[in-house]
N, C-alpha and C positions, 0 to 999 in steps of 0.2 A: 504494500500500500504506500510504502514511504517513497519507493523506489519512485512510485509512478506519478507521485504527488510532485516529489523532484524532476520529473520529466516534463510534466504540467509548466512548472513554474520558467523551466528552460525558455517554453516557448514564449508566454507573457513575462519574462526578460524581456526577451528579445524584442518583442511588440511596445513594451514600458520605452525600451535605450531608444529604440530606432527612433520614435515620436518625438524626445527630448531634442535627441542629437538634429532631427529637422527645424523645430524651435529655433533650436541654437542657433541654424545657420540661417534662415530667414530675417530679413533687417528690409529698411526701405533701400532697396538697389539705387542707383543711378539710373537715368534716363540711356535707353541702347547709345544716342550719340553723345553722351555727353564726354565731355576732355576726360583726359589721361589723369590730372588731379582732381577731380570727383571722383573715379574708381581706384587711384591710391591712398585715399581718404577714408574712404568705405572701407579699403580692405586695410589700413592701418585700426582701423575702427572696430572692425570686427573679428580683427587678431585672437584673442583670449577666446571668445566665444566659438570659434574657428577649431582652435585648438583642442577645446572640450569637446566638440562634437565629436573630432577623428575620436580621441578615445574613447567617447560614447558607442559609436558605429564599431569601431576593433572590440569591444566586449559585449555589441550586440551581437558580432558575428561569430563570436566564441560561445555563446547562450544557443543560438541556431545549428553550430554544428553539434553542439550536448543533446538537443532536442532529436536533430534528424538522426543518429547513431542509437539513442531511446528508443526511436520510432521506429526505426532498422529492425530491432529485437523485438521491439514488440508485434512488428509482422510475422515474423517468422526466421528472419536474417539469410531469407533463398532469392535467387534470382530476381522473382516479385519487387520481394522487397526494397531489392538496390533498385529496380528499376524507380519502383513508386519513392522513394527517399531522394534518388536524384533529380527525379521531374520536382519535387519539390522544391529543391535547392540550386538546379541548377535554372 
């Protein structure tokens, strides 16, 4: 029961980080033409926030490989399996 509770949680991880880490990286962009210093402004701006998201998204993506190798086993771990595990992930 725990095992599977912990497989559970892998995947709303992953569904929790991803959501944050897109927060993060959403800001008011610049206009498509606007100059070269409104877009090193923004992105001098949105440095820190930037930053957090990659580690966000790299521990999302570690939550989703724990869930689809869970999901692996609890298929069955046969041919199926991989198939249906990688259409998921890939």
């Amino acid at each position: 029961m725990a095992d599977r509770r912990a497989s559970s949680l892998g995947g709303v991880a992953f569904g929790v980080l991803f959501v944050l880490a897109f927060l993060l990286l959403g800001g008011d962009t610049p206009d498509y033409g606007a100059g070269d210093a409104a877009w090193v402004r923004f992105a001098a701006d949105a440095e820190d926030g930037s930053r957090i998201a990659v580690v966000l998204i790299v521990l999302a993506a570690v939550a989703v490989l724990a869930f689809a190798g869970k999901l692996h086993r609890a298929l069955g771990g046969g041919p199926q399996a991989t198939s249906a595990v990688a259409a998921g992930v890939g």
